[in-house]
N, C-alpha and C positions, 0 to 999 in steps of 0.2 A: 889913357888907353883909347886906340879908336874905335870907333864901334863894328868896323869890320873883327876887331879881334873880339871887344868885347862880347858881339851876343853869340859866336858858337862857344867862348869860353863860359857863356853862362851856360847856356847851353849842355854842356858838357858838367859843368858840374851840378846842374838840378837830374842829368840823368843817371851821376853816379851817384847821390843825394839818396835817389828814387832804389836806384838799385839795392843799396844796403845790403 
């Protein structure tokens, strides 16, 4: 994965994570 995609997809999943 390159890291253009990887950190908004981390991104995106620490703030649906958060969200709960």
């Amino acid at each position: 994965m390159t890291l253009i995609l990887s950190i908004p997809l981390f991104f995106v999943t620490f703030r649906a994570g958060q969200h709960r």
